[in-house]
C-alpha positions in Angstrom: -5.2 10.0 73.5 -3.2 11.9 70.9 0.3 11.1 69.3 3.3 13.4 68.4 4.6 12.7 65.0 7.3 11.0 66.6 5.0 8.1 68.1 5.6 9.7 72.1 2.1 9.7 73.5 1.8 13.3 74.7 -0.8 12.9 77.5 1.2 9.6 79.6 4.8 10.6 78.0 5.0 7.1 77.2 6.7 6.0 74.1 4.7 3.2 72.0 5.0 -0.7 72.3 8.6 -1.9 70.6 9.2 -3.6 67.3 9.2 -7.0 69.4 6.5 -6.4 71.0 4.4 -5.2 67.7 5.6 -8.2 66.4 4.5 -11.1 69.1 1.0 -8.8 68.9 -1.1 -11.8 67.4 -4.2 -9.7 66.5 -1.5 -7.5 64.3 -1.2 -9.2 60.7 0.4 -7.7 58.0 0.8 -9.8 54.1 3.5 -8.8 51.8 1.0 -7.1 49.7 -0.8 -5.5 52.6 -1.0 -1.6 52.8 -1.1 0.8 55.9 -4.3 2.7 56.3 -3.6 4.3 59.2 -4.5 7.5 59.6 -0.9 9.0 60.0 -0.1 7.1 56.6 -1.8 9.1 54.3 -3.2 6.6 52.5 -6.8 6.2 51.5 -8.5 2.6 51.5 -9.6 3.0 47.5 -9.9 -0.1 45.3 -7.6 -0.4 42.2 -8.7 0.7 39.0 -7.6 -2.6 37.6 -9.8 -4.8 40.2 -13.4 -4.3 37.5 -11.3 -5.7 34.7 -9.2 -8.9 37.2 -11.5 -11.9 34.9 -11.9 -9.7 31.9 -10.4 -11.5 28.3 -8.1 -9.1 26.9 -10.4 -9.6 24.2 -13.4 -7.9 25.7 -11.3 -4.6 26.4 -12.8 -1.6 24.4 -10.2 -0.5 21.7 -8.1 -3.6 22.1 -7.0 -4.9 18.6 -4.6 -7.0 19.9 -4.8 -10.8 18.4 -3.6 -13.6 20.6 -0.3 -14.4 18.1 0.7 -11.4 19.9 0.5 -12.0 23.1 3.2 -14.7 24.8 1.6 -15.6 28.3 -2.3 -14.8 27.7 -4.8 -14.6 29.8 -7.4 -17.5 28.8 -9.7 -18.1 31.6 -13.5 -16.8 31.4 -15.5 -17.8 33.6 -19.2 -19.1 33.2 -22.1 -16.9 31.7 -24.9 -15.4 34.1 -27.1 -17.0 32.5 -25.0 -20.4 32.7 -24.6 -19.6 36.6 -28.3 -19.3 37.1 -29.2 -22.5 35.3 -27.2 -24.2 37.9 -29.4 -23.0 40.5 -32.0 -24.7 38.3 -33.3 -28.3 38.4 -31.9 -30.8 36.2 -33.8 -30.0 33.5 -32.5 -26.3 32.6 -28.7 -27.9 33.1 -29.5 -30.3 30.2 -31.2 -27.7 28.3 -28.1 -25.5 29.1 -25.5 -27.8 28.2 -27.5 -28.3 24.7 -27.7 -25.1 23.7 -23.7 -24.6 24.6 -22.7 -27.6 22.7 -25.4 -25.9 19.2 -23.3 -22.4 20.0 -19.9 -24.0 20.0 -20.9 -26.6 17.0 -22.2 -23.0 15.1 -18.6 -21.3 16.3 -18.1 -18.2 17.8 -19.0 -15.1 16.8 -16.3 -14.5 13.5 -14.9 -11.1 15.0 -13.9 -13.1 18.7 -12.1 -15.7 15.9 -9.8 -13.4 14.1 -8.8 -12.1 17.3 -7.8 -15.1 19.1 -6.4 -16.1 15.9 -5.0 -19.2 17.9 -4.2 -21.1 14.7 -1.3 -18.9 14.3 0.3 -18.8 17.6 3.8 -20.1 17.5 5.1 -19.6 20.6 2.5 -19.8 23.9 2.4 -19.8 27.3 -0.9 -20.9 28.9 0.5 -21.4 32.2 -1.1 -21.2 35.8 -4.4 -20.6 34.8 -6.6 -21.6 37.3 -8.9 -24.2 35.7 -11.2 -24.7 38.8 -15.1 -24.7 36.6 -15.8 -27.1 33.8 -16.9 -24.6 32.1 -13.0 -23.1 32.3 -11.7 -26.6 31.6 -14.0 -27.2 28.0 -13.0 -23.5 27.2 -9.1 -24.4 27.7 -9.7 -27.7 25.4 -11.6 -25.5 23.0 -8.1 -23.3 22.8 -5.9 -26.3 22.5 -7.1 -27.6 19.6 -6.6 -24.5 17.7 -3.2 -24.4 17.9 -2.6 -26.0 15.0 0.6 -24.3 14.0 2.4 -23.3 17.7 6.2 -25.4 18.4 6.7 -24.3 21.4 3.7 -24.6 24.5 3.9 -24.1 27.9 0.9 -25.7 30.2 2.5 -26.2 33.7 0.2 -26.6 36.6 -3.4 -26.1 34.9 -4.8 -29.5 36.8 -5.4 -30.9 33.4 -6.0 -34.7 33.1 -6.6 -35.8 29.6 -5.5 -33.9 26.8 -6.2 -37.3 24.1 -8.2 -35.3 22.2 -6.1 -32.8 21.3 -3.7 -32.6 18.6 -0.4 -30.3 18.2 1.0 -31.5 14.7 4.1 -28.9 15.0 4.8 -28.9 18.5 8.6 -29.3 18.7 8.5 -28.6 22.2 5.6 -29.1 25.1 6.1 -28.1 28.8 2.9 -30.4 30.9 5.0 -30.0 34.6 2.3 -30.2 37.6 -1.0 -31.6 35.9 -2.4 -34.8 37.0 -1.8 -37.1 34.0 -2.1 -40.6 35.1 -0.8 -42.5 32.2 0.9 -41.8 28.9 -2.2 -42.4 27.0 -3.6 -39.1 28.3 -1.1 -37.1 26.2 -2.0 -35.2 22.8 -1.2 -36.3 19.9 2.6 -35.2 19.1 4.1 -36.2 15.9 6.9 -33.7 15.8 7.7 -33.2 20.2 11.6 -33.2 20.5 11.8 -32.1 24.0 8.7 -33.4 26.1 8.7 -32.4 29.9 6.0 -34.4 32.1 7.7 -33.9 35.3 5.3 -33.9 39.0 2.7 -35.6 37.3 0.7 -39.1 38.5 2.0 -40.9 35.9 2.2 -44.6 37.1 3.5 -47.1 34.6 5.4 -47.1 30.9 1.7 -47.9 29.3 1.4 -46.0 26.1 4.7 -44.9 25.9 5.6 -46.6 22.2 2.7 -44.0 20.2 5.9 -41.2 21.2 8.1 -43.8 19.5 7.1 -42.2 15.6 7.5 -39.0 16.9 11.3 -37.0 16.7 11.5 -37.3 20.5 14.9 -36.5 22.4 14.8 -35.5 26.0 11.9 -37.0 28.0 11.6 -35.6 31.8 9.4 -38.0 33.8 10.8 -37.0 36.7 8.6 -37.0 40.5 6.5 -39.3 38.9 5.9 -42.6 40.2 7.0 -44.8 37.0 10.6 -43.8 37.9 10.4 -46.5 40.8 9.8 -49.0 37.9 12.4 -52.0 38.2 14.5 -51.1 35.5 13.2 -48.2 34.6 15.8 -46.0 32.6 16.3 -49.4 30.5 13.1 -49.8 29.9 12.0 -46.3 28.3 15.7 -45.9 26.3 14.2 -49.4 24.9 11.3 -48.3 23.9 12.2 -44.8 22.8 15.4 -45.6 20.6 15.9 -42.2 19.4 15.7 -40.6 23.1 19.1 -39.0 24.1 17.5 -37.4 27.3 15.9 -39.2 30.3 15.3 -36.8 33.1 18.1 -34.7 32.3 20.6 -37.6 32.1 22.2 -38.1 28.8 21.5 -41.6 28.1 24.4 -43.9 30.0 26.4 -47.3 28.4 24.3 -49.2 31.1 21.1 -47.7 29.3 22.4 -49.3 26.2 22.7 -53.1 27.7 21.2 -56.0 25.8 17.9 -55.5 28.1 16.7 -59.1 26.4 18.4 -61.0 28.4 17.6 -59.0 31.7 14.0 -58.5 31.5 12.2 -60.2 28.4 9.0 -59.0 28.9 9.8 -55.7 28.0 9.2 -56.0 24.4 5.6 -56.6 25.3 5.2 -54.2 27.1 6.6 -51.4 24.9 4.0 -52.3 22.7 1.4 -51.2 24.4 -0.1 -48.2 22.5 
């Protein structure tokens, strides 16, 4: 059977099925980013020349000088060693003996070229967004990162399934973006002695717990919003009480009602706000 170039089969005269019918075709399915490798198309089913370098570090990019300062939404994930991966095939033993020689190689550092290049500790402004944090390899990696950035005010972490960032601390972060992790409580937070604006928004967060240690800190617009602490009985009251220098509660400026002598309406607040 052959085709004209305008689709009429030249052997039956018949013209080809209609859009509709192409359409309600099941076995036919086409994605967005889906190409036509027909033969009439002229296209040739080759792989892209950036698909070798898709979990490459920017880093490990021949003749790449650039330092991570310079970059604002980098790339971060690496994925686990060979020699890591076949361990896990291993029996118990080689993971223990694995995990102890990673812990001597990050207790002796990295090599001090792969340092200067990251050169996290003077990133001011990051985005480590959407990352993909699925091996624990990734997630002791992204940890390893965090704590470097001891000088960055602004940080962006939204949706990187993280769960308990305690042990990290950001001394001059004015401003941290945590939307779509899976923090369970307040007391999973870094340390923030300077946050102003603080976004925790579709998180797991299920009570107030822990919510005085952000008292000391500069803090004026708090989003907890799609979190399950905002059904709290009183809750707007009851984080304005505890936060007295908060203008901002889930993008609602802070109301005369917020202000009420809460005392007399709920007195077991006080104890509870001192929770740290």
């Amino acid at each position: 059977m052959s085709e004209s170039s305008s689709g009429v089969n030249t052997l039956t005269g018949s013209f080809p099925k209609s859009h509709s019918s192409q359409c309600s075709d099941l076995r036919v399915t086409r994605t967005p980013l889906s190409v036509d490798q027909s033969p009439d198309s002229g296209l040739v089913a080759t792989p892209l020349p950036s698909s070798r370098f898709r979990f490459v570090s920017w880093r490990r990019l021949e003749q790449c000088d650039v330092t991570g300062d310079q970059l604002t939404c980098p790339r971060v994930r690496e994925g686990p060693s060979d020699e890591e991966l076949f361990q896990r095939e291993g029996d118990d033993l080689c993971l223990e003996r694995g995990r102890r020689r990673r812990r001597e190689e990050e207790e002796e550092g990295q090599r001090w070229e792969d340092r200067l290049q990251e050169n996290w500790e003077n990133c001011l402004e990051l985005n480590l967004s959407y990352q993909g944090l699925g091996d624990p390899f990734q997630k002791e990696n992204f940890l390893r990162i965090l704590r470097r950035l001891i000088r960055v005010e602004k940080l962006q972490l939204v949706d990187n399934s993280l769960t308990n960032l305690s042990s990290v601390r950001l001394p001059r972060c004015r401003m941290l973006n945590l939307q779509r992790n899976h923090l369970l409580c307040l007391r999973q937070l870094p340390k923030l002695p300077a946050v102003e604006h603080l976004s925790l928004s579709e998180n797991a967060i299920g009570s107030l717990g822990g919510l005085g240690a952000l008292g000391v800190s500069p803090l004026r617009s708090l989003n907890l919003s799609r979190n399950p602490v905002t059904f709290t009985q009183d809750y707007r009251a009851r984080v304005f009480l505890c936060l007295p220098k908060l203008e901002i509660l889930d993008g609602i400026p802070k109301l005369p009602e917020d202000s009420l002598p809460t005392r007399l309406q709920f007195p077991e607040t006080t104890r509870m706000c001192n929770i740290l």
